[in-house]
C-alpha positions in Angstrom: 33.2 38.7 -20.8 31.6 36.2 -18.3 27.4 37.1 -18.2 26.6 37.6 -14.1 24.0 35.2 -13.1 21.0 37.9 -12.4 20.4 41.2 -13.2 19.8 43.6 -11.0 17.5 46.5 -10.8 17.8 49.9 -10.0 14.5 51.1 -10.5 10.7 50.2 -11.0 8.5 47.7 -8.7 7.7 43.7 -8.5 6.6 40.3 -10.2 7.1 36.9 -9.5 8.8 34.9 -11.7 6.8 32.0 -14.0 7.3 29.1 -15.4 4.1 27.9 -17.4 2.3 31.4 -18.2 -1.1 31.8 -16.6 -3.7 34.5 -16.8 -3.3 34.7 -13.0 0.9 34.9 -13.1 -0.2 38.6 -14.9 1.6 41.1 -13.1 0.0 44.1 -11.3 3.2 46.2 -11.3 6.7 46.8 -12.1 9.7 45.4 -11.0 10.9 46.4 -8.1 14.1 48.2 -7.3 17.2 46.0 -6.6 15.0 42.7 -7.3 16.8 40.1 -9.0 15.7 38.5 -12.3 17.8 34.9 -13.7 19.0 35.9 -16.8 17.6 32.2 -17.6 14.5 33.0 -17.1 13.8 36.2 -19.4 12.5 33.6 -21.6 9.3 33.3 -19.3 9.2 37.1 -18.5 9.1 36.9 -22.9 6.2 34.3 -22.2 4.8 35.9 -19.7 4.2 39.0 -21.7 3.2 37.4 -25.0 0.2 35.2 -22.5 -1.2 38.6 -20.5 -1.0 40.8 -23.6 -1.0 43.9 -21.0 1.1 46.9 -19.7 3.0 45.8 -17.0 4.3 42.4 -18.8 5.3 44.3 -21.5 7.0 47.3 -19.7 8.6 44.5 -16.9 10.1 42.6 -20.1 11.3 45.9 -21.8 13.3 46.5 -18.4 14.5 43.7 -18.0 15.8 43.9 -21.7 17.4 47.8 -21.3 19.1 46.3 -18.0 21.2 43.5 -19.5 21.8 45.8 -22.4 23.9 47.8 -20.0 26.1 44.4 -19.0 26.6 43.3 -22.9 29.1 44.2 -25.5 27.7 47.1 -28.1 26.5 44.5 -30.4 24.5 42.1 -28.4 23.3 44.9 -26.3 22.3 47.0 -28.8 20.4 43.7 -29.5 19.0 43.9 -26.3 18.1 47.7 -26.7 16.2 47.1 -29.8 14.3 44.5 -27.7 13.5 46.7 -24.7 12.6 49.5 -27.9 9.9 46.7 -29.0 8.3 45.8 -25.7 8.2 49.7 -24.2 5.9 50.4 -27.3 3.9 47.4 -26.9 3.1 48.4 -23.3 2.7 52.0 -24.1 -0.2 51.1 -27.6 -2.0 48.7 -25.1 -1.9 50.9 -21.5 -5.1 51.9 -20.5 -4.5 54.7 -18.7 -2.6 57.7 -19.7 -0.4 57.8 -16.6 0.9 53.8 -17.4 1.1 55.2 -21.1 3.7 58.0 -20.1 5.9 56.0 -17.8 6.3 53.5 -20.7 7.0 56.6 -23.4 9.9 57.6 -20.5 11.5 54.1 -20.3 11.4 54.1 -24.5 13.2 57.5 -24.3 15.6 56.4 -21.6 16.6 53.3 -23.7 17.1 56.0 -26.4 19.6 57.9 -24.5 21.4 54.6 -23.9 22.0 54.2 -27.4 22.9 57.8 -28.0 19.5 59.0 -29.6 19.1 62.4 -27.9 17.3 64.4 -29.8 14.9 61.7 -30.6 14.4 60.8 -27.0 13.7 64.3 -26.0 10.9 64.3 -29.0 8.9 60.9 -26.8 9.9 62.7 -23.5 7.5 65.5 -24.1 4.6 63.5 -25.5 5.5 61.5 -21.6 5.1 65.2 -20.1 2.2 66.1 -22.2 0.5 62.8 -21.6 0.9 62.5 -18.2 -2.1 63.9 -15.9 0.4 65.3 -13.0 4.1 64.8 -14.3 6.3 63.4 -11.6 9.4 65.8 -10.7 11.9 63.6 -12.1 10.4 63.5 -15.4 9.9 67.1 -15.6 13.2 67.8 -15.0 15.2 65.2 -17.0 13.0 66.3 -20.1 14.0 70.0 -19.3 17.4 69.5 -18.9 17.8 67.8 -21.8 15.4 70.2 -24.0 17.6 73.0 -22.5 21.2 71.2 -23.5 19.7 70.8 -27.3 18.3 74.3 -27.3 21.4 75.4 -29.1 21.2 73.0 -31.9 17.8 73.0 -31.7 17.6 75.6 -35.3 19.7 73.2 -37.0 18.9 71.2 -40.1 19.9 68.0 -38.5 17.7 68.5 -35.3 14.5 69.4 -37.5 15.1 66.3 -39.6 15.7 64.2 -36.6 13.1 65.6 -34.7 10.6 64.4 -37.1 11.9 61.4 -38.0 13.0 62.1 -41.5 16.9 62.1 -41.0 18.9 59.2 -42.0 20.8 59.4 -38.8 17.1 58.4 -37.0 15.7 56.2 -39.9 16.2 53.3 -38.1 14.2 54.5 -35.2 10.2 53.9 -36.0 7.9 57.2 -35.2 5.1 55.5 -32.6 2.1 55.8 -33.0 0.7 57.2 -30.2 -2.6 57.7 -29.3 -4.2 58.9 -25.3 -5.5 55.7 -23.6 -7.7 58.1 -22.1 -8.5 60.3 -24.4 -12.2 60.7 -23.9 -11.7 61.0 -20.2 -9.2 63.5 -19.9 -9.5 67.1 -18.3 -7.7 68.1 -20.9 -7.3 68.5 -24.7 -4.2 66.3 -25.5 -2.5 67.3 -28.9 -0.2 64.7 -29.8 1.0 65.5 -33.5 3.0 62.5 -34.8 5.6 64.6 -35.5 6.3 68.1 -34.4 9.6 70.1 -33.1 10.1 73.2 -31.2 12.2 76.1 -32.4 13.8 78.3 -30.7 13.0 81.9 -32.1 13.5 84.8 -29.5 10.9 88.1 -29.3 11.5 91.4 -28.1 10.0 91.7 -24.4 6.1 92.2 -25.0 6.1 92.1 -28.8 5.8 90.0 -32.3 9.0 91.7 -33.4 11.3 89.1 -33.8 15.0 89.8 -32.2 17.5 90.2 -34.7 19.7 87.1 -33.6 16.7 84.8 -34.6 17.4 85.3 -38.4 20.0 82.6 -38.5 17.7 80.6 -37.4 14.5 81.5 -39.3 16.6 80.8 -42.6 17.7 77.0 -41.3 14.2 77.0 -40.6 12.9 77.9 -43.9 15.5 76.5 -46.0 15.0 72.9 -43.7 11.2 72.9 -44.3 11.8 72.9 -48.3 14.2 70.4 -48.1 12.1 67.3 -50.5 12.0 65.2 -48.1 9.1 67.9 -46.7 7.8 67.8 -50.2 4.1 66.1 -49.2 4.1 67.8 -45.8 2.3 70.8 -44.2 2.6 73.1 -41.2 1.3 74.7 -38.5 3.1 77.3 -36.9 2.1 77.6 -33.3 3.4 80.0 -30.4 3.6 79.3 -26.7 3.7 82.2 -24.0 4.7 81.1 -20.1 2.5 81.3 -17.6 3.1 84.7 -16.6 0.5 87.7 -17.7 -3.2 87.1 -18.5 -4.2 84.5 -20.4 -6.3 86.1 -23.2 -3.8 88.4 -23.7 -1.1 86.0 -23.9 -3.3 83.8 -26.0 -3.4 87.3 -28.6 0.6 87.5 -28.4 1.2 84.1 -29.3 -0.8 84.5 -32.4 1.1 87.5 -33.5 4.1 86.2 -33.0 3.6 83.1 -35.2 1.8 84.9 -37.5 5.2 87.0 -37.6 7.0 83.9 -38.2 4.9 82.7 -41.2 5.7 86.1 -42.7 9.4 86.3 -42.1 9.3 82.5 -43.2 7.3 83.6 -46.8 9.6 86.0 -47.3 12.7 83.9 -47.2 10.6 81.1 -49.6 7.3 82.6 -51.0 7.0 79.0 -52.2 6.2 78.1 -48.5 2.8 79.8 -48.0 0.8 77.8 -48.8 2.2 74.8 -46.8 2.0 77.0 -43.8 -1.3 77.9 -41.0 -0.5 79.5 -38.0 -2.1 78.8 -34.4 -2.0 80.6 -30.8 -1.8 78.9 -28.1 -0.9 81.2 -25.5 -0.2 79.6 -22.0 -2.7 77.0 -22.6 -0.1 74.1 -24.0 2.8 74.9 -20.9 4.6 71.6 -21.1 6.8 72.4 -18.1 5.4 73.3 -14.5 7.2 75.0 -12.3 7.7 78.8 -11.6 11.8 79.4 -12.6 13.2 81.1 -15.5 14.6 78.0 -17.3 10.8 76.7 -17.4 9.5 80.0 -18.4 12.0 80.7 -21.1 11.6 76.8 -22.1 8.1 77.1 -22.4 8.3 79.9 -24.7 8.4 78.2 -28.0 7.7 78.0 -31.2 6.1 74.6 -32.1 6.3 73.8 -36.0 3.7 70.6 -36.2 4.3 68.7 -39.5 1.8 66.8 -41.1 
């Protein structure tokens, strides 16, 4: 297969290419869509990035690393992936601001999808949403459609394990470490558990009483959170409400309702109690906007943080 000469873009914003790397070649944005890049000259972009030690070298170089992924047969652009994987986290650990910090955590979780990693990109999708000060349409949409395509798996043993990293299927994929750039600064309290996953147990309307097609589910739950590779793990149960009713008394139903699930969740393994706490957090954690009933019945959730 003959390499094409450039590589073209289809997204993102612009940057001169460099020879000799100097603190004034730094870039001040993305790469622009449809601009061309030598494949010949990655090398500097890699210079480039190692020299400015900032977001937008790092996150330019990781896109330029995803792109000519998508040219290469699977092994050397799988190479090319893990590459893009490298530099997406750089940018996203160093970003200063939140916003910059999210738009890296989406192009790590679109390289993801590339190499067939769904579940796990939908885990760094949210922590993009949930980072993100005002979440742009398109990535509150590609994170919901996705979250609502893995719903059904999403009380499976494999999907839990993969979720939080502990699967051999995703052991080759590193958890980031992520941490808000602008943490101090933000309006708003931004939980970012290292590893958490949402469940999907179901309620009858306006109560903690669990439907009865949830059991399946709350038995691969249970039996998933025993497994020993949880052995030196704890968790917190915590339910979400949507946006609809008042908030103190949605704040009251969430609690009940994970309280219900601790208890359902004892019962099936007593041994579990005391690896469990329970939190409500109402409609205060929404991680989709929009006024529909996918986003309402997607932001009803049960989150299971493990730590």
């Amino acid at each position: 297969m003959q390499k094409s000469k450039y590589l073209l873009f289809l997204v993102g914003l612009s940057i001169a290419t460099t020879g000799n790397a100097s603190t004034n070649d730094c870039p001040t944005d993305l790469i622009k869509n449809n601009d061309k890049v030598r494949i010949d000259e990655i090398d500097n972009y890699s210079a480039l990035a190692e020299k400015c030690q900032d977001y937008y070298s790092y996150s330019n170089l990781g896109l330029i690393y995803s792109h000519q992924g998508r040219g290469l047969p699977d092994e050397e652009g799988q190479d090319n992936y893990d590459k893009a994987l490298d530099a997406f986290d750089k940018a996203q650990s160093i970003a200063t601001r939140n916003e910059d910090q999210s738009v890296a955590l989406e192009h790590y979780a679109d390289v993801l999808l590339e190499k067939g990693y769904k579940i796990e990109a939908l885990s760094i999708l949210k922590k993009a949403l949930k980072l993100h000060p005002n979440p742009p349409y398109i990535l509150n949409e590609k994170t919901a459609t996705l979250d609502k395509e893995l719903r059904d798996s999403a009380t499976s043993k494999d999907f839990i394990l993969r979720s939080s990293g502990l699967s051999t299927f995703s052991s080759n994929i590193k958890l980031l470490t992520i941490r808000p750039a602008e943490a101090a600064a933000s309006p708003k309290t931004i939980d970012l558990p290292e590893s958490s996953v949402d469940i999907s147990i179901h309620f009858e309307f306006d109560s903690a009483k669990i439907d009865p097609d949830s059991q399946a589910a709350l038995l691969t739950l249970a039996n998933t959170l025993a497994d020993p590779k949880f052995r030196n793990k704890k968790f917190i149960l915590v339910g979400h409400t949507d946006s609809r009713g008042e908030g103190e008394y949605n704040l009251n139903l969430s609690k009940r309702r994970a309280q219900q699930v601790y208890r359902e969740l004892e019962r099936i393994n007593p041994e579990l109690a005391n690896k469990m706490q329970i939190k409500g957090a109402g409609e205060d954690e929404l991680l989709y906007s929009g006024d529909t009933e996918l986003m309402h019945w997607l932001n009803r959730r049960l989150e299971v943080v493990i730590k």
